[in-house]
C-alpha positions as CSV (number, residue, x, y, z in Angstrom):
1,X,7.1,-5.8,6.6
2,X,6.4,-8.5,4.4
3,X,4.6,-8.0,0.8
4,X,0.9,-7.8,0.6
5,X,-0.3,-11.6,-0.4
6,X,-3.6,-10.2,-2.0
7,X,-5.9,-6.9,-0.8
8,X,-7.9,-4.8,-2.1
9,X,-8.3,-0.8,-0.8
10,X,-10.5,1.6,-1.1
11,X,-9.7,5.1,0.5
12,X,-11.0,8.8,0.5
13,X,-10.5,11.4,3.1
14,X,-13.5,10.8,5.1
15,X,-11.7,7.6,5.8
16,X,-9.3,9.1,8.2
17,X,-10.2,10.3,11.8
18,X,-10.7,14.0,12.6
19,X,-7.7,14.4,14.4
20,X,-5.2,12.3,12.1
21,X,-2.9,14.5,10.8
22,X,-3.0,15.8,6.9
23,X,-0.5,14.1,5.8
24,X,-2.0,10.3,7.2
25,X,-3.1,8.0,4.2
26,X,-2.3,5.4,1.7
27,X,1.1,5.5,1.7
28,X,2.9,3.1,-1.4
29,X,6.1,1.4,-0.9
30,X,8.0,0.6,-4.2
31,X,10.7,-1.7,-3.5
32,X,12.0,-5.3,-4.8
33,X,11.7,-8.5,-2.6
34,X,15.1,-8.2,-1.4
35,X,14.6,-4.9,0.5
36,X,14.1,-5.8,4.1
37,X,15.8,-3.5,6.8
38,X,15.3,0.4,5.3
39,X,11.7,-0.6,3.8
40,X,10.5,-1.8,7.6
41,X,11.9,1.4,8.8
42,X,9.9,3.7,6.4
43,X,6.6,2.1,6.6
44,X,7.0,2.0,10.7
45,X,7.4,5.5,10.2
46,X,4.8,5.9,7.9
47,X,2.6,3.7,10.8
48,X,3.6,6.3,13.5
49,X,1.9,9.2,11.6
50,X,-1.2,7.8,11.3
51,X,-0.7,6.3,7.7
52,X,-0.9,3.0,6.3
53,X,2.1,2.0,4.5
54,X,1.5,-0.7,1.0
55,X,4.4,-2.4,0.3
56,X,4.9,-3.4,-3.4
57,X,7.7,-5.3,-4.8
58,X,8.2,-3.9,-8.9
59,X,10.6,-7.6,-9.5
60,X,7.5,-9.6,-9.0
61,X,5.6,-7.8,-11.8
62,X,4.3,-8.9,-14.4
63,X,4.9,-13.0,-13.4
64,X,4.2,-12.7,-9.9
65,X,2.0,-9.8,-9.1
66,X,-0.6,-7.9,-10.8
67,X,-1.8,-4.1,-10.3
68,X,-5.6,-2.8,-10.8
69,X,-6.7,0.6,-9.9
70,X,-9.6,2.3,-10.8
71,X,-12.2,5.3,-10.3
72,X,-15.5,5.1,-9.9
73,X,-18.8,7.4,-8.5
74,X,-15.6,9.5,-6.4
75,X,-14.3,6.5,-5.0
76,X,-10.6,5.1,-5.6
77,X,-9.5,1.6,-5.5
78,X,-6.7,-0.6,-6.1
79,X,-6.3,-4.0,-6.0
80,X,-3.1,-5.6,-5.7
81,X,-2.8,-9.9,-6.3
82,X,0.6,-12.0,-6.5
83,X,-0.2,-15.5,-7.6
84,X,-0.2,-18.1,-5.7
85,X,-0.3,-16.1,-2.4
């Protein structure tokens, strides 16, 4: 699964479909930009149970990549950029 190049998402539990099980969601992947075989396997695994897995490689920050989450009127976000992506 390659890194994010920029996105933004917003999620709450009316998000997911009724019959999604409890445990399906935002799911983040901490790992560096050289972890390519046992990262794919977690987030297809994370895909088969109905979640959506968000890669995020901690080497690239603070050059590379930047972080912003936030709360606002019950609604999460976080926005995640690497430059020039």
């Amino acid at each position: 699964m390659p890194p994010l190049a920029a996105t933004s998402h917003a999620t709450t539990a009316s998000d997911r479909p009724a019959d999604a099980p409890a445990s399906a969601g935002l799911v983040l992947l901490l790992t560096h930009r050289h972890d390519f075989y046992t990262i794919d396997k977690v987030a297809e695994a994370v895909q088969a149970r109905g979640g959506e897995a968000l890669r995020i490689d901690t080497d690239r920050f603070p050059l590379e990549a930047a972080i912003e989450l936030g709360f606002e009127g019950g609604q999460r976000s976080a926005r995640l950029q690497y430059q020039g992506a």
